[in-house]
C-alpha positions as CSV (number, residue, x, y, z in Angstrom):
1,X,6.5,-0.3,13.6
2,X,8.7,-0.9,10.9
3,X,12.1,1.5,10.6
4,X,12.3,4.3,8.1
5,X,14.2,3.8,4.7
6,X,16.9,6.5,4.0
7,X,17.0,7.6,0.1
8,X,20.0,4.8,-0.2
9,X,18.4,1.9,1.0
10,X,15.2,3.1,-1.4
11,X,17.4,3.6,-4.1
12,X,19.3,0.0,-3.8
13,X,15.9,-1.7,-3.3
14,X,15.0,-0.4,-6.7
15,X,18.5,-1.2,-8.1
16,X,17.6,-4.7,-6.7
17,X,14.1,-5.3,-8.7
18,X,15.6,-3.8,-11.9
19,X,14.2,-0.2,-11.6
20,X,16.2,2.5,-12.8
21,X,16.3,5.1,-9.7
22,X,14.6,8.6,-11.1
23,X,13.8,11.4,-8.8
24,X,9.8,10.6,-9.0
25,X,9.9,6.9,-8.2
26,X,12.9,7.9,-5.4
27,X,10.4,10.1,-4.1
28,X,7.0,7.9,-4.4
29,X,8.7,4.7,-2.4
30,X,10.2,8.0,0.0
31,X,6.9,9.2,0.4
32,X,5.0,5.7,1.1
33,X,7.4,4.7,3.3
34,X,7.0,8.1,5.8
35,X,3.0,8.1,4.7
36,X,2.2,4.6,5.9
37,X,-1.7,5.8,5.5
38,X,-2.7,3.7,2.3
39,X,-2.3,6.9,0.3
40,X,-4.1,7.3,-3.2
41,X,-2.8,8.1,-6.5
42,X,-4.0,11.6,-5.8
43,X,-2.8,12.2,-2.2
44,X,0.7,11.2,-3.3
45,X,0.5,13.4,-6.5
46,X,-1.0,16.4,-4.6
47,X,1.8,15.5,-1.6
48,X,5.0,15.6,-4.2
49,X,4.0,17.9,-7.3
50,X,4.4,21.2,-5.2
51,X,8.0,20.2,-4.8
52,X,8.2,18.5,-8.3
53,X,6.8,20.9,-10.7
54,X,7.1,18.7,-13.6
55,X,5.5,15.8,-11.9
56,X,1.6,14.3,-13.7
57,X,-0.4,12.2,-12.0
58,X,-0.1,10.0,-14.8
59,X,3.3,9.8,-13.5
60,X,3.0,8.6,-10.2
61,X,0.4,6.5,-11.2
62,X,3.0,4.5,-13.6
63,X,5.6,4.8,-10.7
64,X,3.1,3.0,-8.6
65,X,1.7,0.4,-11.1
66,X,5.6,-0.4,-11.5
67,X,5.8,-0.7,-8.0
68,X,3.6,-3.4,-7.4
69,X,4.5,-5.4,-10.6
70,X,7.7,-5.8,-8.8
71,X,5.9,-6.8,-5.7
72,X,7.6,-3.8,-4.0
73,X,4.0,-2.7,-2.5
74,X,0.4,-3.6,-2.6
75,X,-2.5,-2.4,-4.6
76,X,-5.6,-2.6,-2.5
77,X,-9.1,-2.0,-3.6
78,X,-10.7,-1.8,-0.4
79,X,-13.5,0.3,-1.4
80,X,-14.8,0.9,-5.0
81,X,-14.6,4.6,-4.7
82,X,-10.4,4.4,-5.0
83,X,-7.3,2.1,-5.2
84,X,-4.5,3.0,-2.4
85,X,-1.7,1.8,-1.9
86,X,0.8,0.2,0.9
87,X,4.2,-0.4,0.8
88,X,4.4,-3.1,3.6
89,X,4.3,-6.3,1.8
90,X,4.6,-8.5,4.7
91,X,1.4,-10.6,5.6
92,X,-1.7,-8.7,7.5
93,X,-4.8,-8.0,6.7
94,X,-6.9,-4.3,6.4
95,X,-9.7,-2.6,8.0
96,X,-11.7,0.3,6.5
97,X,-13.9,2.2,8.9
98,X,-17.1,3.0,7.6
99,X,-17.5,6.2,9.2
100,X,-14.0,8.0,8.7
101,X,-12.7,6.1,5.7
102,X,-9.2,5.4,7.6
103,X,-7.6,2.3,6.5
104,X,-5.8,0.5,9.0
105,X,-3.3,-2.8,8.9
106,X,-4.3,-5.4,11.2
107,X,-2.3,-9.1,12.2
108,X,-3.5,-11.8,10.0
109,X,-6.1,-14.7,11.8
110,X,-4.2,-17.6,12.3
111,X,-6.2,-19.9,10.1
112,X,-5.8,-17.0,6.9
113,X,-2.2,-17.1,7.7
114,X,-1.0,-19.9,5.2
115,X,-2.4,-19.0,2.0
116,X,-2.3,-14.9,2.3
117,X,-0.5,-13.0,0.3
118,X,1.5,-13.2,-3.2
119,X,2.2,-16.7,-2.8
120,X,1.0,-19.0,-4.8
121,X,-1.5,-22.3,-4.4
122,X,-4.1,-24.1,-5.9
123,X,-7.5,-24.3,-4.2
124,X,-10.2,-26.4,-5.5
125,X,-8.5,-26.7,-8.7
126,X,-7.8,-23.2,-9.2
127,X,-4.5,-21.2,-9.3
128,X,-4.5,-18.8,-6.7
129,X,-1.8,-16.0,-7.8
130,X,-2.7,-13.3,-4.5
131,X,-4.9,-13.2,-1.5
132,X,-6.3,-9.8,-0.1
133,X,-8.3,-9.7,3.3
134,X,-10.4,-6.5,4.0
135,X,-12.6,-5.9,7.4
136,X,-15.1,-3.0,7.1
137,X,-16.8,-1.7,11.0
138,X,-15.5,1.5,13.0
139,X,-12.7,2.0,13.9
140,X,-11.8,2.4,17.7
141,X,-11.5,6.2,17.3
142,X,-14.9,6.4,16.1
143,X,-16.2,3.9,19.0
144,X,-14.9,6.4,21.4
145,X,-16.6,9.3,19.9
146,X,-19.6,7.3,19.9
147,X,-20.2,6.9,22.8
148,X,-18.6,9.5,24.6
C-alpha cells in the first residue's frame, strides 16, 4: 500500500507540475490520496462541498481534468455509465465487478508490462500516446457471497 501524502508533500507536488496550490485542488489530490476507491466527479464533490461551501462540481471537475493533463492521476473510463478517477499512476491494471460496481487495481501481466501506461511507442505504424487495461468478472467478495 502506498503511504499517505501530508498537505505539504501535496502541495510541493503541485508546485512541481506548475499548479498553483488553491484550497480545492489541495483538497481534491488530499481526498484521492485517502479515497483510493476510483472516486467520480460526484462522489468527490458530494465528499468536499459540505466542508467547502463555495465549491461546484464544475470545479472539481476542472481540478481533476488539470490533474491528469499533468499526468498527476488517471482518467479511467471503465464503464460507460461514469469516468473515475485514480491517483496512482504507477503501472497496473483495473477490475470492475459486474455485480457490485467496485473498482479494484490489480499487478499488470507480465507480457502487458512493457507498453502500459503514458509511455509512448509505435505499434503497427501507429503512435501510441497511453495504454489502459480493464478486467470485468466478480469480484472475490461477491464469489464468497455466492456461494456461501
Amino acid at each position: 500500500m502506498t503511504k499517505s501524502l501530508n498537505r505539504e508533500q501535496i502541495i510541493k507536488i503541485l508546485l512541481v507540475n506548475d499548479i498553483k496550490p488553491s484550497l480545492q485542488r489541495i483538497s481534491v489530490m488530499q481526498y484521492l490520496d485517502s479515497h483510493r476507491t476510483h472516486p467520480s466527479v460526484d462522489e468527490i464533490y458530494n465528499a468536499l462541498s459540505p466542508d467547502m461551501p463555495t465549491l461546484s462540481k464544475t470545479t472539481v471537475y476542472n481540478v481533476l481534468k488539470l490533474l491528469v493533463s499533468k499526468s498527476l492521476i488517471q482518467q479511467l473510463t471503465i464503464d460507460d455509465k461514469k469516468v473515475l478517477f485514480d491517483i496512482n499512476t504507477e503501472k497496473h491494471a483495473h477490475f470492475i465487478c459486474k455485480r457490485c460496481g467496485k473498482v479494484l487495481d490489480l499487478a499488470m501481466p507480465k507480457n502487458e508490462n512493457e507498453t502500459y501506461g503514458t509511455q509512448s511507442f509505435m505499434l503497427d505504424g501507429n503512435y501510441i500516446e497511453e495504454t489502459q487495461i480493464y478486467y470485468k468478472g466478480i469480484c472475490n467478495e461477491c464469489l464468497k457471497k455466492i456461494n456461501n
